[in-house]
C-alpha positions as a Python dict, from the first residue, in 0.01 Angstrom:
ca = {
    (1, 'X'): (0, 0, 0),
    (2, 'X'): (-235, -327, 58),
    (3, 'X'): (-205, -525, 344),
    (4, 'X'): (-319, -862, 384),
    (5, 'X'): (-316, -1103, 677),
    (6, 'X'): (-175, -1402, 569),
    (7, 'X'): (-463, -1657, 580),
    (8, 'X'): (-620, -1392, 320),
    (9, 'X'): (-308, -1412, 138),
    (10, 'X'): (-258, -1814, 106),
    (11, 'X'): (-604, -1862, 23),
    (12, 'X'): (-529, -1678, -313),
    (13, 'X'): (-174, -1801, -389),
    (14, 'X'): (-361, -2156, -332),
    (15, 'X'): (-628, -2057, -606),
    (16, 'X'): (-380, -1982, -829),
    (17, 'X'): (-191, -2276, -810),
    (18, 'X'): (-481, -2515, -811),
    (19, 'X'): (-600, -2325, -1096),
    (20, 'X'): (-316, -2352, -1317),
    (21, 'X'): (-221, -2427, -1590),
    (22, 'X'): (-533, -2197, -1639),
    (23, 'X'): (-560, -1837, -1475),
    (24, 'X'): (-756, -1790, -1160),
    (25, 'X'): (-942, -1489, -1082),
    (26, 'X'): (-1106, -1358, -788),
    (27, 'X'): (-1201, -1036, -576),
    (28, 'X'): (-1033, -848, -298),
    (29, 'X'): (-1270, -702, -13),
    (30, 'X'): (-1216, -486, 234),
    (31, 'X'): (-1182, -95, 321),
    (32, 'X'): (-916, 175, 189),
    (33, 'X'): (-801, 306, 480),
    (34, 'X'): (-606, 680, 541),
    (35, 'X'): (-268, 668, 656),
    (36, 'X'): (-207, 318, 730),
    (37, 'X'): (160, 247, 718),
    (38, 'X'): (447, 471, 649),
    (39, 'X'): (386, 483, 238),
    (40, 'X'): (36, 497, 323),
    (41, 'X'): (105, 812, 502),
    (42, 'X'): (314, 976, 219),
    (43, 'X'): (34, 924, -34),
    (44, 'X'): (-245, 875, 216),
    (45, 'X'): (-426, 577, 176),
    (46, 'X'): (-380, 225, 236),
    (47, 'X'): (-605, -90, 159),
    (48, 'X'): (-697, -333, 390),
    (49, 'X'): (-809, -673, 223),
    (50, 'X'): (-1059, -844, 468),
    (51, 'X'): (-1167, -1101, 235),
    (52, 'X'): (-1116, -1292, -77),
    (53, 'X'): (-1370, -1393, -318),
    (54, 'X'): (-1293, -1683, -579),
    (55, 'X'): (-1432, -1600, -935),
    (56, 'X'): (-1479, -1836, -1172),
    (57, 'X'): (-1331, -1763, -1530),
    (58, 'X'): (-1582, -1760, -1767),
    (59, 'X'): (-1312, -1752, -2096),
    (60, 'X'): (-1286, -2120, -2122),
    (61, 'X'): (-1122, -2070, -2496),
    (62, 'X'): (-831, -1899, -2361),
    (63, 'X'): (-843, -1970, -1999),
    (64, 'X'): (-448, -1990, -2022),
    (65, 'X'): (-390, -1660, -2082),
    (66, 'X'): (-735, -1440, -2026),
    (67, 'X'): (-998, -1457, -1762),
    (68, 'X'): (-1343, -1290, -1767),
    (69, 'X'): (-1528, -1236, -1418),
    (70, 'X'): (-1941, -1297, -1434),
    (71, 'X'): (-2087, -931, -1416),
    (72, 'X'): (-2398, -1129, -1218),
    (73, 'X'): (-2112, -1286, -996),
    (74, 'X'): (-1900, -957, -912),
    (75, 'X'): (-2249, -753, -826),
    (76, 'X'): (-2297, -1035, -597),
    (77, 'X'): (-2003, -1002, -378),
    (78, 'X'): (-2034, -600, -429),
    (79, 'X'): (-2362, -652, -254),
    (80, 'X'): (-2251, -862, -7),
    (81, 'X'): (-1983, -647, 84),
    (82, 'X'): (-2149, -352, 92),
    (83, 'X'): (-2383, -518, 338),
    (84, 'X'): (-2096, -535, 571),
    (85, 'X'): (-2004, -210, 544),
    (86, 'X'): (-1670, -298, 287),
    (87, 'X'): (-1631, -255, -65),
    (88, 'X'): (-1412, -417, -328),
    (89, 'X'): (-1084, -254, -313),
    (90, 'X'): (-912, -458, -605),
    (91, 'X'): (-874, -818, -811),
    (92, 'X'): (-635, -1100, -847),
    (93, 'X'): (-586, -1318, -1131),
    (94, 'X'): (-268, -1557, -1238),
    (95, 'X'): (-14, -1546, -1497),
    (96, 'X'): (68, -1946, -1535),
    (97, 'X'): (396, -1936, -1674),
    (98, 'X'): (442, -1573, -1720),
    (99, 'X'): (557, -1294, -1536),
    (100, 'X'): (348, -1071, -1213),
    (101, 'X'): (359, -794, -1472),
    (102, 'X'): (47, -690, -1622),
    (103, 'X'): (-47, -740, -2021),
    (104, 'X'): (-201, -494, -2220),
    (105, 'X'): (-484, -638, -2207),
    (106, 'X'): (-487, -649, -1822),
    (107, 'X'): (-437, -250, -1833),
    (108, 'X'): (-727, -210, -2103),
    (109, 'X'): (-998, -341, -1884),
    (110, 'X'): (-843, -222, -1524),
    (111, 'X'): (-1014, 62, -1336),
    (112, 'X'): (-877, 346, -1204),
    (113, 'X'): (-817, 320, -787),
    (114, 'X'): (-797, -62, -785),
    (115, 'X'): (-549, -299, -662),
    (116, 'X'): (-454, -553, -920),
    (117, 'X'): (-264, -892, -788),
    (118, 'X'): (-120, -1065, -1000),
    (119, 'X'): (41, -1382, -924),
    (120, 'X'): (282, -1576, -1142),
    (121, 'X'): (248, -1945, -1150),
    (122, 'X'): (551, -2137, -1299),
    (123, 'X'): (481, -2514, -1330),
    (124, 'X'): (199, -2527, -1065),
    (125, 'X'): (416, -2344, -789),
    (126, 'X'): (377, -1966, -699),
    (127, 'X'): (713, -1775, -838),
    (128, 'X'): (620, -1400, -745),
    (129, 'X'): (332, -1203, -648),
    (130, 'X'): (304, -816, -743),
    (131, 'X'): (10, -559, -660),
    (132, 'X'): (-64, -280, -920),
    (133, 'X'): (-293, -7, -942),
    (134, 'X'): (-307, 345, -1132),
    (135, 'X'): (-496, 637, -1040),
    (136, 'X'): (-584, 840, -1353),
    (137, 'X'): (-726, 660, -1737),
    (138, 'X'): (-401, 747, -1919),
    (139, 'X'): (-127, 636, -1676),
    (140, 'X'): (15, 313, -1723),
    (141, 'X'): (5, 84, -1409),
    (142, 'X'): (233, 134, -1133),
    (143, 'X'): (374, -78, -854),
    (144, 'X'): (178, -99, -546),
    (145, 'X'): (375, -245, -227),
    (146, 'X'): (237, -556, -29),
    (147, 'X'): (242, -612, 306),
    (148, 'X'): (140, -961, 465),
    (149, 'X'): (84, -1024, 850),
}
């Protein structure tokens, strides 16, 4: 499960949508956390997003459909996490136009462990928002619940 207070939560639904009709990207920060929540406690761990991290989107040929995070920028925020003790727990990026489900290229470059928002933009307005994450190389992705407070 991730959890997000909703400040945490706007500020990347508003990325997307100012972004679009290109995709947004950014980070998720925060701590994985055991037993938070009642799914949490069946598969026992949770993830607590503390922050959110805009990244730019370096593919500027296909912006509309693919984004690319700066290696130089994402060792920069895992620094500055790990200063405060956190760690990236996952990404976001936007679908304008398309589905919260992600593409096959989204599942060839995902990690195992990490939370994976996706939010789908429709005309400059957010339609849906889904979390997914896998544990092991050959799964495919599965749903992760979302919790906002």
């Amino acid at each position: 499960m991730l959890y997000f207070s909703k400040e945490i939560y706007n500020e990347i639904i508003s990325h997307a949508e100012e972004s679009y009709p290109h995709e947004a990207c950014g980070a998720l920060v925060g701590e994985q956390k055991q037993g938070v929540g009642e799914s949490a406690q069946r598969s026992g761990i949770g993830k607590n997003v503390l922050k959110s991290r805009r990244l730019e989107n370096m593919n500027k040929d296909r912006a509309n459909d693919r984004y690319e995070i700066n290696p130089k920028e994402l060792l920069q925020v895992e620094k500055e996490a790990s200063l405060n003790g956190l760690e990236i727990i996952g990404f976001y990026h936007s679908h304008p136009d398309h589905p919260d489900r992600p593409s096959s290229f989204d599942r060839e470059r995902a990690w195992p462990l990490y939370s994976y928002v996706i939010i789908s933009v429709q005309n400059g307005k957010t339609a849906s928002v889904k979390s997914w994450t896998f544990e092991d190389e050959k799964e495919a992705f599965k749903e992760e619940e979302v919790r906002v407070s």
